[in-house]
N, C-alpha and C positions, 0 to 999 in steps of 0.2 A: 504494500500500500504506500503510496504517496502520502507524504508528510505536510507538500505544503497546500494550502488553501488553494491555489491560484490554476494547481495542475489539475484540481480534483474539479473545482470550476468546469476546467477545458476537458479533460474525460468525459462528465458529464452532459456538454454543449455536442462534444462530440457521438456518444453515445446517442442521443435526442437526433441531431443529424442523420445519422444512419438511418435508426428507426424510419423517420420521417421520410427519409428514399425509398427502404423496403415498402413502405403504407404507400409512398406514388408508383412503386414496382407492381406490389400486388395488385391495384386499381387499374393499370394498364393491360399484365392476364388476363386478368376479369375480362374486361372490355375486351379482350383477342380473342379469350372464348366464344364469349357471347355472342360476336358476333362473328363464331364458326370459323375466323383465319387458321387457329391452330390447328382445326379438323381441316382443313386443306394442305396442310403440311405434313400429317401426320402427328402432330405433339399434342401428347395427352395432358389434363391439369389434375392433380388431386386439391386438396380442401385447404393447402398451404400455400399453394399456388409455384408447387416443386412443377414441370414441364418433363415430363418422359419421350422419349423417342427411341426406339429398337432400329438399329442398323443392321440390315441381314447382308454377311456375310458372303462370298462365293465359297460353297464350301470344295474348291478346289486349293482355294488356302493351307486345306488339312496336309498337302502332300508336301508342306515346306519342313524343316526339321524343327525342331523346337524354339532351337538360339535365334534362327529365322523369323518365324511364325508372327511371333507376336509385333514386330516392327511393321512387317507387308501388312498384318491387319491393323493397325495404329492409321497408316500411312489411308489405307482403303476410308477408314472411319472421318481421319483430317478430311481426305477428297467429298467425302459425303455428307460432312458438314457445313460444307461451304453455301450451297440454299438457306442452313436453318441461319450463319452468322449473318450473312445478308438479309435478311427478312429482320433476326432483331436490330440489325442494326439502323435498317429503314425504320423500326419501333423506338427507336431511342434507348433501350433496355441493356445493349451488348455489354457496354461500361460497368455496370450493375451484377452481373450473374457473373456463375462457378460453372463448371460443366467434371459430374462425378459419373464412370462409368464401370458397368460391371459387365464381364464378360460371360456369357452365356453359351454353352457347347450343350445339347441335347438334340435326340433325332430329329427334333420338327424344328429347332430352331439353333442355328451359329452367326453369333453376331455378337454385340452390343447392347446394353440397355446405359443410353442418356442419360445422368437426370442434370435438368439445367432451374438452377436455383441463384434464390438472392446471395450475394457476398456481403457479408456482414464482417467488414473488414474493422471498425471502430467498438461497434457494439458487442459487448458480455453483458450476461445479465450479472452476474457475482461484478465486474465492476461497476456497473454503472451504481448496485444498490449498494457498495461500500465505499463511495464515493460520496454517497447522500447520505449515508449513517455517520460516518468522520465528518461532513459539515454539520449534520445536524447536531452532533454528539460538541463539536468545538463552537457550535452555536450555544449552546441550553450551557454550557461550561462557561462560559464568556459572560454572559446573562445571568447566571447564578454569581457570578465572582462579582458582577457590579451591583445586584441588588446585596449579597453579603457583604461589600466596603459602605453602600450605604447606610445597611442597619446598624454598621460597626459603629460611624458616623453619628448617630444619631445616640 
């Protein structure tokens, strides 16, 4: 934890900033949903406003060695992102999101599962709420010391 007031301040400013992008992030999904662009692309929404998308694979990929494999399909996956980064980017949204992927090999399906989410690169919830508990805490101390030099006072 930061010690002094000033940084806890700017954590705080900063933590609320983020927030406050993810809340214009989210509202933008929304609105893509709604009105079906992401079902034109294929990108699914769940209730956090996380974006999934499945890259299917050639499974002629399987015949590369192991050390190989996983680069050719990386490279495949870059090429076949290039639609989604263009479309968020014409969204305003690209600056904003993560893209986390998990690899999938079963008989119906070799590829990719997208998920492309907000980057919450400022915001923690453990800092932002121990940043307001140390101001509050050096608030009600501060406050307490000057009404107990009063009563001394008096």
């Amino acid at each position: 934890m930061k010690l002094s007031p000033k940084k806890n301040w700017i954590i705080i400013r900063e933590c609320l900033t983020d927030l406050s992008r993810n809340k214009k992030y989210n509202e933008i999904v929304k609105e893509l949903f709604n009105s079906k662009k992401l079902d034109e692309l294929g990108l699914k929404v769940d209730e956090e406003f996380n974006m999934y998308v499945g890259i299917n694979l050639n499974p002629e990929l399987l015949v590369y060695s192991d050390t190989s494999q996983e680069p050719a399909e990386l490279k495949l996956v870059s090429e076949k992102l290039g639609k989604y980064t263009d479309f968020l980017t014409k969204e305003g949204i690209l600056d904003y999101i993560k893209v986390d992927y998990d690899r999938v090999k079963t008989p119906e399906f070799y590829g990719y599962i997208l998920k492309i989410s907000y980057d919450f690169r400022k915001y923690s919830k453990s800092k932002l709420l121990t940043s307001i508990l140390y101001l509050t805490f050096l608030s009600s101390t501060t406050v307490l010391g000057i009404i107990l030099s009063l009563l001394w006072l008096l």
